[in-house]
C-alpha positions in Angstrom: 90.1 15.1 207.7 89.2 11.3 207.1 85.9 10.1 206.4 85.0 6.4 207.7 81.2 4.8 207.2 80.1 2.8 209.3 78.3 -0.5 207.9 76.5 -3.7 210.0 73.3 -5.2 210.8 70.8 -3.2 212.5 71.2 -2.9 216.0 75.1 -4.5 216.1 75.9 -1.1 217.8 76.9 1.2 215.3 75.7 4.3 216.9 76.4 3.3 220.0 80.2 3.1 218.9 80.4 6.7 217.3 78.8 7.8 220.4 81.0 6.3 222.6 84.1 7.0 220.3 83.2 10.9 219.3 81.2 12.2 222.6 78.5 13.4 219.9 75.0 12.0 219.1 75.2 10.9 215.5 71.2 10.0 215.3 69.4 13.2 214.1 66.1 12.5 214.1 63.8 12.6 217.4 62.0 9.1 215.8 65.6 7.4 215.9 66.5 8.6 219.2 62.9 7.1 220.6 63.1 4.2 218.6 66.8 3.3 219.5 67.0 2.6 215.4 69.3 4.5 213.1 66.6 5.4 210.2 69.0 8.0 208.3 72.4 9.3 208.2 74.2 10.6 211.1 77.3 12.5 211.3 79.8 12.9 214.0 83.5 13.3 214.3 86.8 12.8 216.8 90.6 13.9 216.6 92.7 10.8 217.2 96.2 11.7 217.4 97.2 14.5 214.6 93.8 13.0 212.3 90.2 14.6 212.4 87.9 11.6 211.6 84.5 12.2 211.0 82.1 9.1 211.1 79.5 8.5 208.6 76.9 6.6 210.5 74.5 4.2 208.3 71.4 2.5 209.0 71.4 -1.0 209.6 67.7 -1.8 208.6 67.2 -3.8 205.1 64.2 -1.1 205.0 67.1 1.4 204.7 69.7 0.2 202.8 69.1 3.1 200.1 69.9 5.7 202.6 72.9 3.3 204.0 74.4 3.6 200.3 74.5 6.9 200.2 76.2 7.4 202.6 78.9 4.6 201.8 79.0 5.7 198.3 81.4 8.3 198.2 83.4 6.8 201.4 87.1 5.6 201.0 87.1 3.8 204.2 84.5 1.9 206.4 84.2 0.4 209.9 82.4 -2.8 209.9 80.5 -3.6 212.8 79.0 -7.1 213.9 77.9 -8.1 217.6 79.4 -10.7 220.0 76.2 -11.4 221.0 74.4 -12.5 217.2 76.9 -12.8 215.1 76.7 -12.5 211.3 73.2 -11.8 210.1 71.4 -10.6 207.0 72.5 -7.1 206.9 76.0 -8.1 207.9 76.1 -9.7 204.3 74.1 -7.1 201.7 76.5 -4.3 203.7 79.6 -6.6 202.9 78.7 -6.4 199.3 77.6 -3.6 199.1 81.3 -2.2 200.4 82.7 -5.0 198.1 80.6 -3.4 195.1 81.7 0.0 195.5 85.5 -1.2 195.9 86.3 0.2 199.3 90.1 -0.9 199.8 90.3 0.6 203.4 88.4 -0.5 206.5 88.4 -2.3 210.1 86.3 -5.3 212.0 85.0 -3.6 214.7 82.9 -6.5 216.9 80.8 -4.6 219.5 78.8 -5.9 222.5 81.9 -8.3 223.8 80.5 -7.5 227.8 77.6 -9.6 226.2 79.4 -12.8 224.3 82.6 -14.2 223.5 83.6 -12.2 220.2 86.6 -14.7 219.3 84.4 -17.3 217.3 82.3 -13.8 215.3 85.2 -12.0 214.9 87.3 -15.3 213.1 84.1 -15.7 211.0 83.9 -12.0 210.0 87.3 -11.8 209.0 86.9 -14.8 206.8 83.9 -13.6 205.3 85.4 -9.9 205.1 88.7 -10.9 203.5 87.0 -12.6 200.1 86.3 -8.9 199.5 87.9 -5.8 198.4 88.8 -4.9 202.0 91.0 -8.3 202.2 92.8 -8.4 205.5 91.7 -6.0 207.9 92.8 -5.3 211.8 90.3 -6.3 213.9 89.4 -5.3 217.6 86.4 -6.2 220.4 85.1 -3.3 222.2 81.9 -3.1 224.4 80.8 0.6 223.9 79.0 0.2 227.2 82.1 -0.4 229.2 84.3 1.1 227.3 86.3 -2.1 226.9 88.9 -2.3 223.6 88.0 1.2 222.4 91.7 3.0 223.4 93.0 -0.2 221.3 90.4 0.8 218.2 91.5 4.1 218.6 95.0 3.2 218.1 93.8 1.0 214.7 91.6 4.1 213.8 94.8 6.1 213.3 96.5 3.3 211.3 93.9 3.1 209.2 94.0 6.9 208.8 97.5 7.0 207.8 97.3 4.2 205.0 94.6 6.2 203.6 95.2 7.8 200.1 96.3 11.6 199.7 93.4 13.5 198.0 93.6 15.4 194.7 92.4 18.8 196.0 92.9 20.0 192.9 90.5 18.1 191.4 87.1 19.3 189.6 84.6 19.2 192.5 82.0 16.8 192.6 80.3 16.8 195.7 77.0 13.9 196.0 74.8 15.5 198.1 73.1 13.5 200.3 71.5 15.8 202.8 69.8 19.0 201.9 67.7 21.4 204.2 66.1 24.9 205.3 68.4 27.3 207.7 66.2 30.4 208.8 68.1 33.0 207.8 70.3 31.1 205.5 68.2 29.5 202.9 69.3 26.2 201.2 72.1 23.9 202.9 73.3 20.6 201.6 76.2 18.9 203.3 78.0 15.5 201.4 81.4 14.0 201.5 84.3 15.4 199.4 86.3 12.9 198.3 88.6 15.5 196.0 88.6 19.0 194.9 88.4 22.2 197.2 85.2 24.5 197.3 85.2 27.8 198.2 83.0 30.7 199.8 82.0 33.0 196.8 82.7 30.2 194.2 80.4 29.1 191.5 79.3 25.8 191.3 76.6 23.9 189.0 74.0 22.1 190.2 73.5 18.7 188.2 72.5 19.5 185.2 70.4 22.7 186.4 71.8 26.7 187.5 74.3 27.8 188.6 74.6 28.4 192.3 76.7 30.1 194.3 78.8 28.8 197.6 77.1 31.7 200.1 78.9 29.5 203.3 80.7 26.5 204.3 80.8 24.6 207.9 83.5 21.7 208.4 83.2 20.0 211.4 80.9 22.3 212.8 82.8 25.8 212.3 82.6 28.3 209.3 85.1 27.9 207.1 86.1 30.1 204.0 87.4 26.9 202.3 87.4 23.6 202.4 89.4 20.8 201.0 89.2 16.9 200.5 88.6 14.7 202.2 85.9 16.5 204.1 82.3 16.2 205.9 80.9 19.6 204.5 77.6 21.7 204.6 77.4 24.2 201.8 74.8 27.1 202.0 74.0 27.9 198.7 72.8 31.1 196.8 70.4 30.6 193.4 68.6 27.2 194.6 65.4 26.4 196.5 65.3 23.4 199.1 62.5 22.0 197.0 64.7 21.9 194.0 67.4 19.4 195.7 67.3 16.3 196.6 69.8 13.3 197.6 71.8 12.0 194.7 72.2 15.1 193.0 75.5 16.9 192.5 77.3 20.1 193.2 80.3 20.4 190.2 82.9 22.1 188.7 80.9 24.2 186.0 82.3 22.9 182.6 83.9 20.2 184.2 81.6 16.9 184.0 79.3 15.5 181.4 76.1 13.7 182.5 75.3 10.8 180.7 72.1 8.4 180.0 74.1 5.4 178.5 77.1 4.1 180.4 79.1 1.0 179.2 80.7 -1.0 182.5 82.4 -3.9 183.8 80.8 -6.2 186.2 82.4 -7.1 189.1 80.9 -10.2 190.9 78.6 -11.2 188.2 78.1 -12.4 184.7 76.3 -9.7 182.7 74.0 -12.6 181.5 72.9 -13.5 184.9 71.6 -10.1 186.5 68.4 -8.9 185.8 67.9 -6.2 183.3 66.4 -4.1 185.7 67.9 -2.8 188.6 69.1 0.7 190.5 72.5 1.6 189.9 73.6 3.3 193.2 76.9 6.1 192.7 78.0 8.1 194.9 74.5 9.3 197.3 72.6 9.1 193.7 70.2 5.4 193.2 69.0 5.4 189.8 66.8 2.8 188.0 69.0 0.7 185.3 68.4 -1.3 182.4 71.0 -3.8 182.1 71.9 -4.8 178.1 74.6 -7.6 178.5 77.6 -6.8 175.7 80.5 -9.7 176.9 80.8 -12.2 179.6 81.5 -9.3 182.2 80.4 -5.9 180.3 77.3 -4.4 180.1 75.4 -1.5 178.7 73.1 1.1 181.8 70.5 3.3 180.1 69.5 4.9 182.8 66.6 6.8 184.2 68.2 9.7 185.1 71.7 11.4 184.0 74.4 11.0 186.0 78.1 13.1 185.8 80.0 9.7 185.5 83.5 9.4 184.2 85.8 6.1 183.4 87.1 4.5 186.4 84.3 5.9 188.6 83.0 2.1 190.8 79.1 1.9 192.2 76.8 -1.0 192.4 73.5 -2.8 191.2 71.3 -3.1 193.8 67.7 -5.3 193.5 66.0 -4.1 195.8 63.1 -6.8 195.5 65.2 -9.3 196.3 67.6 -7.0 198.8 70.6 -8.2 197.3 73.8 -6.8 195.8 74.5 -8.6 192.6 77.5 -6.8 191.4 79.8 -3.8 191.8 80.4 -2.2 188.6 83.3 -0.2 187.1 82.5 2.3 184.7 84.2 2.0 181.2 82.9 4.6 179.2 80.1 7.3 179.8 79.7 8.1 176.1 79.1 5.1 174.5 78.2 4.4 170.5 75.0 3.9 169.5 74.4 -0.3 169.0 72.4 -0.6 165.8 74.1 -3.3 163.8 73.5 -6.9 164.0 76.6 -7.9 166.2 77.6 -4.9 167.1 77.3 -5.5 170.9 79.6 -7.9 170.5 82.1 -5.8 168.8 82.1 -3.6 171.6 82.4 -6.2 174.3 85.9 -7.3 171.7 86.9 -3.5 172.3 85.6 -3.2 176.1 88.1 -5.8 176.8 91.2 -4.1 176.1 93.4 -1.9 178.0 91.6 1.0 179.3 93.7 3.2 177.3 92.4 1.5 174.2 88.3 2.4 175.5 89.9 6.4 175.1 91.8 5.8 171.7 88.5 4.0 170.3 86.6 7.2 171.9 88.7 9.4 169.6 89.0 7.3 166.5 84.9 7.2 166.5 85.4 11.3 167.2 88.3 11.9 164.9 89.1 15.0 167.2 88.0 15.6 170.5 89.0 18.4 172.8 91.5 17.7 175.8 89.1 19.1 177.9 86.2 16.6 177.2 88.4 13.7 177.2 89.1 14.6 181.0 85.7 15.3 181.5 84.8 11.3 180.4 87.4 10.3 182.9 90.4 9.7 180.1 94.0 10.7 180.0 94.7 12.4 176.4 96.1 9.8 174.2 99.5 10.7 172.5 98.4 11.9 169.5 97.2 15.7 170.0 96.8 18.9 167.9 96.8 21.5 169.8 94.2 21.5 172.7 92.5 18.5 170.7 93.3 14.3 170.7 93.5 13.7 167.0 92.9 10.3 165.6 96.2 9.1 163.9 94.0 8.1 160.8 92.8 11.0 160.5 95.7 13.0 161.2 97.6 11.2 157.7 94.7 11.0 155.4 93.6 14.9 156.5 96.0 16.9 153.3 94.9 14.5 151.0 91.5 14.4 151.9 92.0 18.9 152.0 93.9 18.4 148.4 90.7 16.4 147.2 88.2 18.9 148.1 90.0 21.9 146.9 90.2 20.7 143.2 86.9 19.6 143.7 85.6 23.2 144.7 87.8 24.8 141.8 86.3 22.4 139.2 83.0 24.0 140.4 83.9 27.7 140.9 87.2 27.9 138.6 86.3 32.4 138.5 87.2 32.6 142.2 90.0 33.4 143.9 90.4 30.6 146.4 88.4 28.7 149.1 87.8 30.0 152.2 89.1 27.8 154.9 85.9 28.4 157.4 84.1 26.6 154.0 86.8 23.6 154.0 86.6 22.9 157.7 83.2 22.7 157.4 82.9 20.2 154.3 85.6 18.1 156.1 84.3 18.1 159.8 87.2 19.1 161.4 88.1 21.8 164.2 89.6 25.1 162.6 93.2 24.4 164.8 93.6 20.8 163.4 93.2 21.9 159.7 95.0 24.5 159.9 97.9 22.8 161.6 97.7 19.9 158.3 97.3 22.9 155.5 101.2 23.3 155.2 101.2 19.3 153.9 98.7 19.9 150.6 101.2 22.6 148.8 98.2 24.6 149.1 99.0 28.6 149.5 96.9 30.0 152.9 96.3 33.9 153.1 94.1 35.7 154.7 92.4 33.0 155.2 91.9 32.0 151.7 93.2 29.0 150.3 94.6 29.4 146.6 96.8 27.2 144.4 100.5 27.3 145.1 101.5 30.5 142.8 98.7 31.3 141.6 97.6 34.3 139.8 94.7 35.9 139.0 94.3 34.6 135.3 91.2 34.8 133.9 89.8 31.9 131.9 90.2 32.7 128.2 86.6 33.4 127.5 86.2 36.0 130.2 89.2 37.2 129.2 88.0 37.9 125.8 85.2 39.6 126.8 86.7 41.7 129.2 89.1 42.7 126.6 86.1 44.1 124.7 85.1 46.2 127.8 88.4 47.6 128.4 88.4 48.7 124.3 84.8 50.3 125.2 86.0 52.2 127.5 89.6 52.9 126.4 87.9 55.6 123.6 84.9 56.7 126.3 86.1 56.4 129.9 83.3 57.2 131.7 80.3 55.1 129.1 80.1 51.7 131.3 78.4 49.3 129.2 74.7 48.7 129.8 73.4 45.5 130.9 72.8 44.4 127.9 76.0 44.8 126.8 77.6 42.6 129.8 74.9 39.9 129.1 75.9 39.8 125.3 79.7 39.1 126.6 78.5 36.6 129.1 79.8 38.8 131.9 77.8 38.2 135.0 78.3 38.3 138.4 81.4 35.8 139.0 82.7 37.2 135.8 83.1 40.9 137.1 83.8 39.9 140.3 86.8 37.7 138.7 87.7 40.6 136.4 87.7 42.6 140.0 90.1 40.5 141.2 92.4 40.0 138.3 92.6 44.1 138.5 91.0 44.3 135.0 87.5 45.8 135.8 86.2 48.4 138.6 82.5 47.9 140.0 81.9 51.1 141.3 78.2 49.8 141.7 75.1 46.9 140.6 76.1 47.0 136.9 78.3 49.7 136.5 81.9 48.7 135.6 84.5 51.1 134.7 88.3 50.5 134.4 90.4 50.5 137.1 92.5 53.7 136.2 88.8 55.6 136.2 89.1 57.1 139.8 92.3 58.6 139.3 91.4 59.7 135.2 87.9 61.1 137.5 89.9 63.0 140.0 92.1 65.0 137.3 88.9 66.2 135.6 87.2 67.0 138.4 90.1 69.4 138.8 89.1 71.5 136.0 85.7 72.5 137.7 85.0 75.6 139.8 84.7 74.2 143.9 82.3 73.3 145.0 80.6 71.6 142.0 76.9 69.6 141.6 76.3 66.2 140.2 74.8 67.8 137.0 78.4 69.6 136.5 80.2 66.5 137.1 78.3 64.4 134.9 78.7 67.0 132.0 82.4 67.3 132.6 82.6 63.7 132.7 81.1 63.1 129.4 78.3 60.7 131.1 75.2 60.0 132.4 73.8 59.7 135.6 73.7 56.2 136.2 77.5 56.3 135.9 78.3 59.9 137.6 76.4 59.2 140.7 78.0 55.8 142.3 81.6 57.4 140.7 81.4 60.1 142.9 80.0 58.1 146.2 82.8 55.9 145.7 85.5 59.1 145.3 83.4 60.2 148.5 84.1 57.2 150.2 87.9 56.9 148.9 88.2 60.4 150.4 88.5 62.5 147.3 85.8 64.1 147.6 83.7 65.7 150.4 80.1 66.0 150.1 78.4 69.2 151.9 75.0 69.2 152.9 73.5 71.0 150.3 74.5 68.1 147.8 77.3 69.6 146.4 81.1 68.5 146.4 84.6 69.7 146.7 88.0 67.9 145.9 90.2 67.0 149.1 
């Protein structure tokens, strides 16, 4: 399927032509039909030789040009109708620039009414007018759809410009601008929009704008269910998780994951100098109008906050539209939807300086601010992942060669403040530095730094104790060396300046065992435990251990809960224990 819009002054004939081309009414509402006057969208569609092209019918009324741009909006192709009979009028021109805004490359000069007036003289104007604009040169034809005169030749240009169309990506995230929602009895909540790439499916879930998660209950192409449908494509979509009250035209149907609304949107004008619009305006995209403030950056580039978010992404085209003054001063092409913040004196013109270079240059400056960004955002902004990757991250090339120096610096740091333990975690590393776990740990083999278990550690290290703990510890082991099972009292491990980080280093080094808060033993006392534990009758109480033990409670309890949990010993019920 193609999609063409139709664009023209009100009352050139637009409707009249669908009609007359299609069979099928394209006005919707009982008020246009009365009136003769296109007030909203209409939709109708034809096969012409082996295309289906379905017709995206605007209104023609300056009162109406919202509703004309959303339907143009997400339109590859339009038809451009002017009559024989008045020639090129005020609506003629805002719908020109309006197509010329949004970039449409595709189209045809359609000049109706010719039972009524010569069209020669209209149609060489019109296709003056029409080639200053992105269309350029397109075929033109006179048809009267009264009399049917010129439309098998239109029909004939209508497949042309069919087959010079683009292919779709239809595997492209989904982003479908909805500009159409309503109430089916029976059904619930239906929106319809034009998909210019992707492919939705029944049972698939899609995300609302920024709000739930919906699911796809039903699809309708051209009028007949469907359990799929691909781009390019007219399409109703009966949703599941949504009220009608909670939709409305502009918003979005995506990909979930897959886009990232923005607020703040830095662009390139296209038919203006950012000095000479107005700073406010309504950015139209896709079937979505939004109010704009317009911060000029360079001669052509410009800064949007904008009202509302939008899921925008670099190279996405829309316009500015005043609509006090009905005119379409420029068409803009979207540069980056994640801009930086502007706070320094000149630093809107720095950004201009960078706006101006190659696109590809907008991503790497994206990254370098970042230092690493995953793939999967970068494609989300619209960017193709620059050459320097890590992973599933773009890495900054800076970054990526000062990283193991800056890792080397922190580590010494860290062991001139903890010089007892055994090595830095790397979770505590990636943190201090910033960085995502996969691109640090991708850099760690360039420090010289050992990584096990997660630890970082100096390159051969052992666990040598600092020659004060050492000393102290020394004194421990010659406590217990004559009395196995007397660990020292606190008092005694305060006198030797053993604390916490001291034992736990002593732990570590395999010089000490903390069998619990402030009892330390030596390492060799589970197995010197077992063997006189052997000598008692089974089962045995904590009173006969201690005794056997030559201890006190304070020590015999914990010993024993840690033989339990080694699996020495087994504890009954009754509180006594046997050996395994």
């Amino acid at each position: 399927m193609h999609v063409v819009a139709t664009a023209g002054h009100v009352d050139h004939g637009k409707s009249a032509l669908v009609r007359a081309l299609t069979g099928m009414e394209p006005d919707r509402l009982a008020e246009e039909r009365s009136r003769g006057l296109t007030v909203d969208l209409g939709f109708a569609w034809t096969e012409l030789s082996d295309h289906v092209l379905a017709f995206v019918d605007v209104p023609g009324h300056e009162r109406f040009v919202s509703n004309m741009l959303a339907g143009t909006g997400p339109v590859a192709a339009a038809m451009f109708v002017v009559a024989a009979d008045e020639g090129w009028q005020a609506q003629s021109g805002e719908h020109l620039a309006a197509l010329d805004a949004f970039g449409v490359r595709h189209g045809l000069l359609v000049v109706t009414k010719a039972d009524r007036a010569d069209p020669a003289p209209v149609l060489a104007q019109a296709r003056d007018r029409i080639a200053a604009t992105s269309l350029g040169r397109v075929h033109a034809v006179a048809v009267s759809a009264r009399t049917g005169e010129g439309l098998d030749r239109l029909r004939q240009h209508l497949v042309a410009l069919a087959d010079e169309l683009p292919e779709p990506d239809r595997d492209a995230d989904v982003r479908l601008w909805i500009d159409r929602a309503f109430t089916v009895r029976g059904a619930g909540t239906v929106v319809t929009g034009t998909l210019g790439a992707g492919t939705i499916g029944v049972g698939e879930q899609l995300r609302l704008g920024t709000g739930p998660r919906v699911t796809v209950r039903g699809l309708q192409a051209l009028g007949q269910p469907r359990d799929e449908v691909d781009a390019v494509a007219r399409v109703a979509v009966n949703l599941r998780g949504v009220d009608r009250g909670d939709v409305r035209r502009g918003d979005t149907l995506l990909t979930p994951g897959a886009w990232e609304h923005t607020r703040e949107v830095d662009v390139r004008l296209r038919g203006a100098k950012s000095a000479e619009v107005h700073r406010g305006l309504v950015l139209h995209v896709g079937a979505a109008a939004v109010a704009a403030r317009v911060r000029p950056l360079g001669t052509d580039t410009a800064r949007l906050a904008l009202a509302a978010p939008l899921p925008l992404r670099a190279g996405d085209t829309g316009l500015l539209r005043d609509p006090g003054q009905h005119r379409v001063p420029a068409g803009v092409d979207v540069l980056d939807p994640d801009p930086p913040p502007l706070r320094r004196r000149g630093a809107a013109r720095a950004r201009a300086a960078e706006l101006d270079e190659r696109d590809d240059a907008v991503a790497a400056a994206y990254v370098r601010r970042h230092g690493a960004v995953p793939l999967s955002r970068l494609r989300a902004l619209g960017w193709h992942p620059p050459a320097s990757r890590v992973g599933s991250f773009a890495v900054d090339e800076r970054l990526l060669a000062e990283l193991p120096g800056r890792a080397k610096q922190e580590f010494a740091a860290w062991r001139a403040r903890e010089p007892l333990a055994s090595g830095l975690p790397v979770r505590s590393l990636r943190q201090t530095l910033a960085v995502p776990s996969e691109v640090l740990t991708a850099v760690l083999p360039q420090t010289g730094l050992e990584l096990r278990d997660g630890v970082l550690r100096d390159p051969g290290s052992t666990e040598n104790l600092p020659e004060r703990i050492d000393r102290a510890v020394r004194e421990v082991e010659r406590m217990l060396d004559s009395c196995p099972f007397h660990a020292p009292e606190a008092d005694d491990l305060s006198r030797l300046g053993l604390g916490t980080r001291e034992l736990a280093a002593a732990e570590r080094a395999g010089r000490l065992l903390r069998v619990a808060r402030g009892v330390v033993l030596a390492p060799r006392s589970l197995s010197r435990a077992r063997a006189v534990l052997t000598g008692l009758p089974q089962p045995f109480t904590v009173s006969q251990a201690r005794k056997a033990l030559d201890t006190t409670r304070r020590v015999a309890v914990p010993l024993l809960e840690r033989l339990d949990a080694d699996g020495v010993t087994r504890r009954h019920d009754d509180g006594t224990r046997t050996l395994r």
